[in-house]
C-alpha positions in Angstrom: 94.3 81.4 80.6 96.8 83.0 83.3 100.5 83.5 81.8 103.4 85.5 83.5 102.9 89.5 83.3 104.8 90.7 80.7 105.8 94.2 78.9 103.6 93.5 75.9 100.3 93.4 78.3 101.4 96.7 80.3 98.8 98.8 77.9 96.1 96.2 78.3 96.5 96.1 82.1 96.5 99.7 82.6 93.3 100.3 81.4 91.7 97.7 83.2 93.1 98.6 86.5 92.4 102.5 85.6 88.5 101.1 84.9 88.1 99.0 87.6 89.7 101.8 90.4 87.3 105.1 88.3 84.1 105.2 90.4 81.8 108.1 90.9 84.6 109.8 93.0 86.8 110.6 90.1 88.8 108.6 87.1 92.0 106.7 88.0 93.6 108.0 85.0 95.2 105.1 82.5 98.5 107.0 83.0 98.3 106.9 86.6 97.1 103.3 86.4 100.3 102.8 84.1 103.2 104.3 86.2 102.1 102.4 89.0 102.6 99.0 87.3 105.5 100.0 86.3 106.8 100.4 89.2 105.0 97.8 91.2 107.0 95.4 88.0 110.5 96.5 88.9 110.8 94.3 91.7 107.1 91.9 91.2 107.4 91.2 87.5 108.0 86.9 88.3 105.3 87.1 90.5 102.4 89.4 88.2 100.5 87.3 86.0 97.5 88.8 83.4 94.5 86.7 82.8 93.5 86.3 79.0 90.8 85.7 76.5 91.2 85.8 73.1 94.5 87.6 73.7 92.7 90.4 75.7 93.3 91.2 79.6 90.5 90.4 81.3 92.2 90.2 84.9 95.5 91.1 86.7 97.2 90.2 89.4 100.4 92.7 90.4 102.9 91.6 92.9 106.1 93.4 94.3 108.7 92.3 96.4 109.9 94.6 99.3 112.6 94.2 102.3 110.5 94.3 105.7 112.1 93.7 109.1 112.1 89.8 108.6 113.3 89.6 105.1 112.0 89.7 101.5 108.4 89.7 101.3 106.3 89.2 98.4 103.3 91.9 98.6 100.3 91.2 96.1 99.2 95.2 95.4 96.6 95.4 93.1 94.0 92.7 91.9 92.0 93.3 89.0 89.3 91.6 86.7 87.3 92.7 84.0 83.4 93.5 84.8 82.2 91.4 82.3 84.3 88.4 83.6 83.6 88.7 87.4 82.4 85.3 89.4 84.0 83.1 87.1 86.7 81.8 89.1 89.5 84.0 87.7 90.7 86.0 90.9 
């Protein structure tokens, strides 16, 4: 089930996108992961939206809204889903 991104999830959502950005390169620490939300949220919360099951995160999608030469844009920066629920239609 998709619902509206909301504070409550922020947790949740960081450590998916922290595991699904870690590779054999080096860890995208949950911190990291974290403070970018955040600050993606200040101007994308209405348009970020977490996927759920059984209350858990299990996908992301993290928008932001920016001023470009003709107007607002909405920018979709990050999309994330969980591993274990890849290829089912969520993202």
């Amino acid at each position: 089930m998709s619902v509206p991104f909301e504070d409550k999830y922020l947790d949740h959502a960081a450590q998916l996108f922290s595991t699904v950005y870690s590779d054999e390169e080096g860890v995208y620490s949950v911190d990291k992961a974290k403070s970018r939300i955040q600050d993606d949220l200040k101007t994308g919360i209405d348009y970020s939206f977490v996927v759920l099951d059984d209350e858990k995160v299990v996908g992301e999608v993290i928008c932001k809204r920016r001023w470009a030469d003709t107007g607002l844009e909405l920018e979709i920066d990050t999309i994330q889903v969980d591993l274990l629920f890849q290829n089912r239609g969520i993202a």
